[in-house]
N, C-alpha and C positions, 0 to 999 in steps of 0.2 A: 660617213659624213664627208670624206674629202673627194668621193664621187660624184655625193651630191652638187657639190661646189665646183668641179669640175664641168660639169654637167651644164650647169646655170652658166658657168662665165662664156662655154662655146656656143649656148643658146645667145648670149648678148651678143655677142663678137657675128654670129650670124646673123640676127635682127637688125643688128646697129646696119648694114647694109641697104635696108629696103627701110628707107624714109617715105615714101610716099604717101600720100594724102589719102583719105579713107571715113566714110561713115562712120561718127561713133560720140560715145559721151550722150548716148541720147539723142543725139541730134542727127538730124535730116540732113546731114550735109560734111562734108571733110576734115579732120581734124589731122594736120601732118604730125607724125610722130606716133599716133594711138596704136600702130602696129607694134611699134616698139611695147611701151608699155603691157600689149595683151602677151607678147612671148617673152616679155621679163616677169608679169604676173606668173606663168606659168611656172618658169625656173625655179620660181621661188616656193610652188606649189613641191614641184618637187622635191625642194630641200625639205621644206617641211616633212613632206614624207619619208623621209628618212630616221627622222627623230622617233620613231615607232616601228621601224626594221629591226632592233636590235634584239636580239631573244637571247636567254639564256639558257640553259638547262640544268637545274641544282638535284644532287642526290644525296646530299649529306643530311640530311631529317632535321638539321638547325633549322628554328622555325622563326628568329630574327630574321634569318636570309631569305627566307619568304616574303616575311612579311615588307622587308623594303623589298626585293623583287617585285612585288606587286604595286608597290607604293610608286618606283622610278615608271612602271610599266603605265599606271593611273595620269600620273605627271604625262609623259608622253603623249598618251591616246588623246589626253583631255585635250590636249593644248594643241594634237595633230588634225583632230575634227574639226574645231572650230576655226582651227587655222589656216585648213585645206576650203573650210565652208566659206570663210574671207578671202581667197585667193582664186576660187571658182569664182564668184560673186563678182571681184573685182575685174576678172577677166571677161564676164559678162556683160557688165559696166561699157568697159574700152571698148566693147566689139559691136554696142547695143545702137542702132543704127532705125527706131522705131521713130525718132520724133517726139516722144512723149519723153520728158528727159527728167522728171521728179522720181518716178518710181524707181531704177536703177539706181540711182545715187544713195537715196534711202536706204534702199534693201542692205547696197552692200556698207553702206555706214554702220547699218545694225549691224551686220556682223562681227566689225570693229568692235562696235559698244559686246557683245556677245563673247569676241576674244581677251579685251578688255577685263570684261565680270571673272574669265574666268581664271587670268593672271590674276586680280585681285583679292579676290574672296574664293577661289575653287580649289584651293591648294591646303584647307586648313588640315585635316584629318591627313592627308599626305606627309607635310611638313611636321605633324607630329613624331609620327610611323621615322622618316628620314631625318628625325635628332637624336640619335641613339643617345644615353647615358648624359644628355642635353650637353653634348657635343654640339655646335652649327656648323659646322666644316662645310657639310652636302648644304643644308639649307641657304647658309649665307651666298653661298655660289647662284643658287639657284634664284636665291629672289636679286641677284646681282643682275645676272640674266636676265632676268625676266620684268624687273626694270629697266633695263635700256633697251630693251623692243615696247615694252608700254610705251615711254617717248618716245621710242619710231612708230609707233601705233599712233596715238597724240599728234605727228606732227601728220602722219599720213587722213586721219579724219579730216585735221583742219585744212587743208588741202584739197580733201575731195573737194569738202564743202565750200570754198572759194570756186572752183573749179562747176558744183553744181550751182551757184548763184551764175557765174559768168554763163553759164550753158542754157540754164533757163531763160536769161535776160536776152541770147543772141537766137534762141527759138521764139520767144516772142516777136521781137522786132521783126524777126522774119514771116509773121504773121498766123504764130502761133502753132501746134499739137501741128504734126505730123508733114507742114511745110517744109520743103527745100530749103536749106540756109547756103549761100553761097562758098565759096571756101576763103574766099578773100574777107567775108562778111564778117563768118564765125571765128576767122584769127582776128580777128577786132576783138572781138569778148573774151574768147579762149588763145590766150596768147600762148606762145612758142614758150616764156619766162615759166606758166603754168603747168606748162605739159613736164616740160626740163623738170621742173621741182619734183612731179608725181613722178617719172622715173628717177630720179638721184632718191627718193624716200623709199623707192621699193626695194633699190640693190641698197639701199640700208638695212631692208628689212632683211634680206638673205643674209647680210652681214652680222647683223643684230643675232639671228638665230642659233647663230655656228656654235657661239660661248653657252646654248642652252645643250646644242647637243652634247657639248664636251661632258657638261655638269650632269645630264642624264648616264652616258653610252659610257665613261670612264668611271665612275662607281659601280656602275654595273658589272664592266670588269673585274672591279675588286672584289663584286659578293660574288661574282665565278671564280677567279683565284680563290677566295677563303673555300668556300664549300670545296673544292679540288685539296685543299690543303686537309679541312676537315678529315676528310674521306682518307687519304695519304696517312696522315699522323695514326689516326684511328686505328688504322691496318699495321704501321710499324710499331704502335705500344699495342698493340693486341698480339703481336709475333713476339716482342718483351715478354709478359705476361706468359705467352706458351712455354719462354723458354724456360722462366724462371722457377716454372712449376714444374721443366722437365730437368730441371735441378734438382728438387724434390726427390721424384720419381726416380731419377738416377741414385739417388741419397739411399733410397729405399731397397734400392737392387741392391747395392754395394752394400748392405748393413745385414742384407739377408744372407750375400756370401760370405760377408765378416763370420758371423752366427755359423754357419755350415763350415767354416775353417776353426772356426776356436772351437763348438764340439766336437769336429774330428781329431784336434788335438788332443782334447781331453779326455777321450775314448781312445786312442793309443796305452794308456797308463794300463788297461786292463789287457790288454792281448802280450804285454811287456811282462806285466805279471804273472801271467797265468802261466808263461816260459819259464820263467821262476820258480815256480809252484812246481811244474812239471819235472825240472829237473830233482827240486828237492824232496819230494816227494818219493824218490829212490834210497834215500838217505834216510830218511825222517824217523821209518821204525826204528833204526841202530839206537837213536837220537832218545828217542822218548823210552827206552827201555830204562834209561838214566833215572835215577832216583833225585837227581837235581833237576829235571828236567820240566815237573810241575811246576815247580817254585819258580827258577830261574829262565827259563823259556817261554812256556806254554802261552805265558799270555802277552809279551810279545812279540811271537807270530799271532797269537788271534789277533793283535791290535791291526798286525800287516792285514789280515784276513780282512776284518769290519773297512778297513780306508778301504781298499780297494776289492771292496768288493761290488758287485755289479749296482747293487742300491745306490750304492755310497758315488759313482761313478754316474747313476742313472739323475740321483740329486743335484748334482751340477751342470749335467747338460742339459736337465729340465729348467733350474735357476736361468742358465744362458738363455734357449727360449724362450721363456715367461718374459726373461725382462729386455731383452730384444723386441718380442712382438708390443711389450706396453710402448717400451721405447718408442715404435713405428708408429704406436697408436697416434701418441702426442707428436711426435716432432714431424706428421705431415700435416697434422693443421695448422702451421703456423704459417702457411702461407694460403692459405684458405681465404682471408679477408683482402689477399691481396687485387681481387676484382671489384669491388667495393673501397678501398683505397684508391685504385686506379681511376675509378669511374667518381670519389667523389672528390680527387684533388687534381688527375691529370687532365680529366675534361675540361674542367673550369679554366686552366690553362690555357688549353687549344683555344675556348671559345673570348679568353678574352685576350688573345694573339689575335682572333681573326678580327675579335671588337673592335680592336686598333684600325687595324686594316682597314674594314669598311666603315669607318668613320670620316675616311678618307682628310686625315689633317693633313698638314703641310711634313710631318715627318713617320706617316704610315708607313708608308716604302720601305723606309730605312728598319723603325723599328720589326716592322715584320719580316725583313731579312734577317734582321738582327735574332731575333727571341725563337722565330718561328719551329727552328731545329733544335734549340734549347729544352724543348717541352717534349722533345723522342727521345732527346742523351739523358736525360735528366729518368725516362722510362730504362732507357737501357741500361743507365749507368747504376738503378737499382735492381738489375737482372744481373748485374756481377757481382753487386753487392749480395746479395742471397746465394750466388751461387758458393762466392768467397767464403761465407758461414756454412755453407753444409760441407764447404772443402775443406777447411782448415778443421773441421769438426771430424771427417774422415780421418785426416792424417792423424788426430789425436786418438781416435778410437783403433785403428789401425796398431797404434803403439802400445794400449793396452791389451791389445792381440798378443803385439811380440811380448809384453810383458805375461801374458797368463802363457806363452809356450815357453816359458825362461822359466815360468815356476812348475810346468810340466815338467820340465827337464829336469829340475833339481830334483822332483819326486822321484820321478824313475832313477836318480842317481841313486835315492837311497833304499832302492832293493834291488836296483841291478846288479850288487853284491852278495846277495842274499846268501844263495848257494853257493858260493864261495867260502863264502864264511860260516856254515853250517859245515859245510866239508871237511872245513880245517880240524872239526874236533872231532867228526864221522872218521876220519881218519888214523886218528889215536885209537890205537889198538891195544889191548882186547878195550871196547865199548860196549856195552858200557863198561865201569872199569875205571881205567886211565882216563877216560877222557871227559870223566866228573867233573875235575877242575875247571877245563876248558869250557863245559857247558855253564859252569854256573859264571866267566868271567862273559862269556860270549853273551850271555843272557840280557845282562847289564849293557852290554853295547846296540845289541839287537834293539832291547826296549827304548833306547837315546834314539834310534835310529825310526823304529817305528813312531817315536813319538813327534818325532820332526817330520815326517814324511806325511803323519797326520795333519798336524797344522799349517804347511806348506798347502798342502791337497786343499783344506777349507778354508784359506787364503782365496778361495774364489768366491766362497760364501760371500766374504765384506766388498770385493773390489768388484766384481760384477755389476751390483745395486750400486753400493757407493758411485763407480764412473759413470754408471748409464744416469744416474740423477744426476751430477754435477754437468756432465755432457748435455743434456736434456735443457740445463739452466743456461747453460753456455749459448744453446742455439738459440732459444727463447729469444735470451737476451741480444743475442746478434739481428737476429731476423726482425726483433721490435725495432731496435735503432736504425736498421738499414729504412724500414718505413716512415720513424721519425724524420729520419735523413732528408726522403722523397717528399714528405710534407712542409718541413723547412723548406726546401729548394725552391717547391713551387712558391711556396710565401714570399721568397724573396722575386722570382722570378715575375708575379705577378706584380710588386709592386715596381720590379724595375722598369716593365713593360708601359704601363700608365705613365712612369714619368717619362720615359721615353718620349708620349705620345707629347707631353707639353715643352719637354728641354729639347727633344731630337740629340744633335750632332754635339752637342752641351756636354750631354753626361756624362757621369762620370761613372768609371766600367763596375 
């Protein structure tokens, strides 16, 4: 635009130069000035052509931004044909130098009446298209515009048409269709006052123009900024969404090496034992020769035997498995929806940041500075949020780790004495014998010991399922809320944005 005006004022500034007298208006004869008028017609041709230079190129698949794309593009073209076909016309008018001076004047009045029709009545299905959400921001501008060149249209018809009655009336007198008119003759008819007017109406009309291009080429900006913006957001909550799900996936690793360190603890109990075993096992026949040794022993060591024996050992590292893997089953779908979340509350977001924007009010600017990055924190800020529940969720399953190796340990406390304490009464000589007593007190303590060692051991039965459900509700319940969260957000955020677009600088944060 400001080329084209540039353009046009060095074309006048050149023309305004060469006054000289010249055929034209139809007439057979001089008209001083008409030069002027044909290279300021032209100027003006050029500006107009300008108002249809401007392209865009959109890639974000928003099909609002199309559809005014297309609509600013209609506006343009329409009003750049006809207005190029009145600006050719009227240049051929000033230059028409036939004698016959009705048919020029005409043609290019129609055109007028032609540019006229199509300010008037050509813009309807346009002006729909460009009132989004029956906003008028872009319309009211444009029929602004296109109002004050109507009246420089208006005054430029009445004008010719003075200018073609004077031109007919000093072709006549001159003795009619194709006669010489004098130059001194035809400034009688066609005065210097006349000519002046039609130029001071045409650098109106270039004037007139300027405020159409703004109202076209400056929204149009804006549906390129939004789609630029679209495409941007789109790609930074879509790297959200990666990440949040590679929280997940991290969740999944870490839960599988939890699993593989708590059954490796829990399979220690057996190679710990079986040391046990082996030593006492040297002893054992003195032991069982004892006639107290049924009664008071036998069964508990079986009890030692049944805990730890490989079944009993193989039951709870398959328990940890089993409920590990369901664990994994549920707790990675629960961000599963989160693409369907994203896509049916973050989108709406973006697109009614950009709605602002290219509705182009008096405070889009601001508000789409304002919101526009609001709608990625608001992505990312529920990508920590999810990350935060699977974290806080490790460190608490992490703890029931050290908790199941603290009740390992207390198991193994109590046979790690085993042999020890089978020796003390192995010892007592002659055995059996003497050391009757000792087996039948030892018995009693073995069997306390076996029995606690038991129920420590299947202490993992209840707290395995127990924590992996509680922990399972925990996530659930975290990863629900953090979604609630991102659905509130945008609700407020959407409704902050609208009023934005009506209070601007007003509102309150």
């Amino acid at each position: 635009m400001a080329n084209g005006l540039i353009a046009f004022v060095f074309t006048l500034i050149c023309v305004i130069q060469n006054v000289t007298g010249r055929p034209d208006f139809g007439l057979n004869g001089d008209i001083v000035g008409s030069s002027i008028a044909l290279d300021t017609s032209g100027g003006v041709s050029l500006i107009i052509g300008t108002l249809s230079d401007y392209r865009i190129q959109l890639g974000s698949q928003y099909q609002v931004l199309y559809n005014m794309q297309d609509a600013f593009y209609s506006v343009a073209d329409k009003f750049t044909t006809a207005g190029i076909a009145m600006t050719d016309k009227l240049s051929l008018l000033v230059d028409d130098k036939t004698g016959i001076v009705t048919p020029p004047f005409q043609s290019t009045i129609s055109t007028i009446s032609g540019l006229q029709g199509v300010i008037s009545t050509g813009y309807t299905q346009e002006f729909l298209t460009l009132k989004p959400r029956d906003k008028p921001f872009i319309t009211d501008r444009l029929t602004d515009s296109l109002n004050y060149i109507s009246q420089t249209l208006t005054t430029l018809d009445e004008i010719l048409r003075k200018l073609q009655t004077a031109a007919e009336l000093a072709q006549t007198q001159a003795g009619g269709d194709g006669k010489s008119v004098p130059k001194e003759f035809a400034r009688s008819f066609v005065t210097p006052r006349m000519v002046n007017s039609l130029l001071n109406t045409i650098v109106r009309i270039a004037g007139a123009i300027a405020p159409l291009i703004y109202s076209v080429h400056e929204p149009l900006a804006q549906l390129d900024r939004g789609d630029t913006y679209i495409t941007t957001a789109k790609s930074d909550i879509e790297a959200a969404l990666l990440r949040a799900h590679q929280e997940v996936v991290n969740f999944n690793g870490n839960m599988r090496e939890l699993k593989q360190n708590t059954n490796a603890v829990v399979a220690t109990v057996g190679p710990a034992y079986n040391e046990q075993q082996t030593l006492v096992g040297d002893i054992l026949p003195n032991l069982q020769a004892s006639p107290k040794y049924p009664f008071e022993l036998k069964n508990a060591l079986e009890r030692f035997e049944d805990a730890m024996s490989v079944e009993s050992i193989e039951e709870k590292t398959s328990l940890v498995d089993i409920t590990i893997e369901e664990y994994l089953d549920q707790s990675r779908t629960y961000d599963d929806d989160l693409v369907t979340v994203y896509g049916d509350r973050l989108c709406p977001a973006i697109q009614s940041v950009v709605q602002v924007l290219i509705a182009s009010g008096p405070y889009s600017n601001y508000c789409f500075k304002k919101y526009s990055q609001r709608v990625v924190d608001i992505a990312v800020h529920n990508f920590y949020d999810i990350g935060e529940c699977y974290a806080l969720e490790l460190n608490r399953l992490y703890s029931v780790n050290r908790l199941i190796s603290n009740i390992i340990g207390l198991v193994t406390v109590n046979f790690s004495e085993l042999y020890d304490n089978l020796n003390t009464c192995a010892s007592i000589l002659p055995c059996p014998g003497d050391c009757d007593s000792c087996i039948e007190t030892l018995g009693e303590f073995v069997d306390v010991l076996a029995r606690l060692m038991e129920e420590k051991f299947d202490l993992l039965l209840q707290i395995v399922p127990y924590e992996a459900k509680a922990s399972l509700q925990r996530v659930k319940s975290c990863a629900a809320f953090s979604k609630y969260k991102l659905i509130a957000d945008v609700h407020d955020l959407l409704k902050a944005v609208f009023k934005c677009e009506e209070t601007g600088y007003k509102q309150t944060p």
